[in-house]
N, C-alpha and C positions, 0 to 999 in steps of 0.2 A: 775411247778405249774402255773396254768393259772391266768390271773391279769383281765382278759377283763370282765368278769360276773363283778368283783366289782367295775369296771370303771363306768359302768352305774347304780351302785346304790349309787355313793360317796353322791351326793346330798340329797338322800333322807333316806340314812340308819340308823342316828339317830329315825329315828319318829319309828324305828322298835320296841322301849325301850314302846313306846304308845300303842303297838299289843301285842307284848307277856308277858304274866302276867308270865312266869317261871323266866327270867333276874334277876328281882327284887326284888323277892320274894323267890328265890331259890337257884339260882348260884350266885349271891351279897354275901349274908349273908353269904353263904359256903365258898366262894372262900374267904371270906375279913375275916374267919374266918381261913383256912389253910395258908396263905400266912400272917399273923400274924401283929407282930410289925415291920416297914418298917422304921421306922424314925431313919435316918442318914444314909441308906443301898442306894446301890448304883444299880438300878434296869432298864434292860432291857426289851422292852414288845415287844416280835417276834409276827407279823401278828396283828400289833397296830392299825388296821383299820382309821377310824375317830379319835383315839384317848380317847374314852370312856375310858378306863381302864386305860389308860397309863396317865389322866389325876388324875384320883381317886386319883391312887396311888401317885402319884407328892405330891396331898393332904391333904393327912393324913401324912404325913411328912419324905418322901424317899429324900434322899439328888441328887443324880445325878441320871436321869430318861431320857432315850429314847427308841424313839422305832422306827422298822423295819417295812414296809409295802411293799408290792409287786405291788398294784395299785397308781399311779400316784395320779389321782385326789383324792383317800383319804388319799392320804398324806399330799397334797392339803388344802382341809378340814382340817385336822390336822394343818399344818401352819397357816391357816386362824384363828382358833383357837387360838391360841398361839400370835397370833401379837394383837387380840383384847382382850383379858387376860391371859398376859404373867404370866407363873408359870415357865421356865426355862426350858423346855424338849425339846431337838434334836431331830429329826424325818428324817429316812432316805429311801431312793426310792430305795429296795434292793428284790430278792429273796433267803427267809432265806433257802432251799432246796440247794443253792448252796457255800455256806459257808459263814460265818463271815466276815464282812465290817473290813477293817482294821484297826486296830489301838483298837479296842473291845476288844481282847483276854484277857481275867482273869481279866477283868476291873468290875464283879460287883457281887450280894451277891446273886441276884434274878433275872434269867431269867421266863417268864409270857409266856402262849401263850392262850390267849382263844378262843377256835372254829377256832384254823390254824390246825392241827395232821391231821384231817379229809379232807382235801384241797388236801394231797398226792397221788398223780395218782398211784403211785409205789413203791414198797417198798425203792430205793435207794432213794428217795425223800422224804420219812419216815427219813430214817438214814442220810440224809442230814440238816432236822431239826433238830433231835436229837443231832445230832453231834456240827452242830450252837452253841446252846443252850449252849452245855457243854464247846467249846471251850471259852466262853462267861463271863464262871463262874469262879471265885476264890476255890482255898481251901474252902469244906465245903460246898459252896454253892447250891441252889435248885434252879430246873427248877417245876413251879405248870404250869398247865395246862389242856385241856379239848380236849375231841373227841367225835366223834359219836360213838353211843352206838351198837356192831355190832349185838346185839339179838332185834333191834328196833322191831317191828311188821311189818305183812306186810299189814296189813289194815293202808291205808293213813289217816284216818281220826282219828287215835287214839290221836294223840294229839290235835285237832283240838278245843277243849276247853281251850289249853292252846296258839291260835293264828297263830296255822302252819300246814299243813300236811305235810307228809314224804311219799314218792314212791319207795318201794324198789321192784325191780326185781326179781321175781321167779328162787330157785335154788339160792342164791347169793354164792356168793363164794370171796374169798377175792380182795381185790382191786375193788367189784362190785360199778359200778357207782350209786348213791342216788338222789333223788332229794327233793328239799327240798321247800313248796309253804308258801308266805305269805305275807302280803301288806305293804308296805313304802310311808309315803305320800298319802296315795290312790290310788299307783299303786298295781299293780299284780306283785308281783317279783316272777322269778323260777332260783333255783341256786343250782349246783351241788355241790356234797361230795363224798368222797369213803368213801364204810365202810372194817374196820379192826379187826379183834382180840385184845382183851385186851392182850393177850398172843403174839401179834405181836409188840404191841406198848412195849411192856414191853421187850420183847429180844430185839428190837432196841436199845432201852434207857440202856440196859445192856454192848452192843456192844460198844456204844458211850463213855461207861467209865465210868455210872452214879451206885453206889452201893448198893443202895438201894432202890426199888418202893414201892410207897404206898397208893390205889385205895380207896378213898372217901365215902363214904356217903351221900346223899343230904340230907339239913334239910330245913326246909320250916322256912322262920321267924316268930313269932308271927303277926306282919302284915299282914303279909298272910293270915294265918290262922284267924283275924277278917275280912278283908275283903273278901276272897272269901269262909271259911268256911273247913275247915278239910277235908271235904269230896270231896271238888276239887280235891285236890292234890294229893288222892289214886293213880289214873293212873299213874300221872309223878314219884310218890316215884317206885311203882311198877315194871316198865319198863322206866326208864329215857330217855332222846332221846342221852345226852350227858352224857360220864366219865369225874371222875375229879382223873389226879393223879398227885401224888408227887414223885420227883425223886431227889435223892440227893448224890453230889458225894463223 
């Protein structure tokens, strides 16, 4: 899994949360609704970026919380983070495709990955996160998580209302390379994905050891829906750009 596309957008990847109106209004509410009551649980965030998420969660009340990122500088960012309002979270400079940092093993209640599934060049780099994740977890415990959606469209501009377009190559066929457009800061960022099978994420995540899967629905929050109006959000309910599932061992 490559690091160097997020090296150069450590800086400016936050202001991404300012572009796309889906984050906030979509995959928040969802995700902070599947991944539930956190308080006291002991939570890992694989492909913790900047630390968005991995900070949430700290927030609402997870007791031991870190996370894994593959890019230096947004690890970076995340420590930088953390020394100017410390909430307690580890952060470590790791590629989750090649297995668990030591000393992790069966250390927590909830492994997290949002928008890393999609990052996997190949399938054993599929099964190498999955695997991560599970080795990760406790008795009982869930891995939530998020991918790109492999039926996206192939018109790039269908999400384009909701702050991105998406380039998929004619003929895709699995593991086919993605590209994905949209501005950080005022720059033009363009960063690749592969797209997969639900049905490929799902035998990985079986292989890994995980028992049971369980693929999502996106709800739009009532926010949302005052501010941008019900009829935005047709397209993204329709064909979403990302899954969300739940796997649990």
């Amino acid at each position: 899994m490559s690091h160097t596309q997020y090296d150069k957008t450590a800086d400016v990847y936050d202001d991404s949360l300012n572009v796309l109106t889906y984050p906030a209004y979509v995959e928040e509410p969802t995700y902070r609704a599947v991944i539930g009551d956190v308080r006291g649980r002991n939570v890992l965030d694989l492909g913790s970026g900047t630390g968005i998420w991995t900070r949430r969660i700290k927030q609402v009340g997870a007791d031991r919380v870190e996370g894994v990122e593959v890019s230096a500088p947004m690890v970076d960012v995340s420590r930088d983070k953390e020394r100017e309002d410390p909430l307690g979270i580890t952060y470590h400079v790791a590629d989750v495709t090649k297995g668990l940092i030591e000393g992790l093993a069966g250390c927590f209640d909830l492994v997290t990955g949002i928008n890393v599934l999609h990052y996997s060049s190949s399938r054993s780099e599929i099964a190498g996160m999955c695997g991560t994740a599970r080795s990760a977890l406790r008795p009982g415990g869930r891995f939530v998580a998020t991918c790109a959606n492999w039926d996206m469209p192939d018109d790039p501009e269908y999400y384009a209302q909701y702050g991105l377009s998406c380039t998929v190559p004619p003929n895709r066929e699995e593991g086919t390379k993605a590209i994905v457009e949209t501005t950080m800061g005022g720059e033009h960022i363009t960063l690749d994905f592969y797209l997969w099978r639900r049905e490929t994420y799902a035998d990985t995540l079986r292989a890994a050891g995980f028992r049971t899967i369980r693929w999502h629905d996106w709800q739009v929050s009532p926010d949302g829906i005052e501010k941008h109006g019900a009829e935005h959000w047709k397209r993204f309910l329709a064909i979403p750009s990302i899954h969300l599932v739940e796997a649990h061992v």
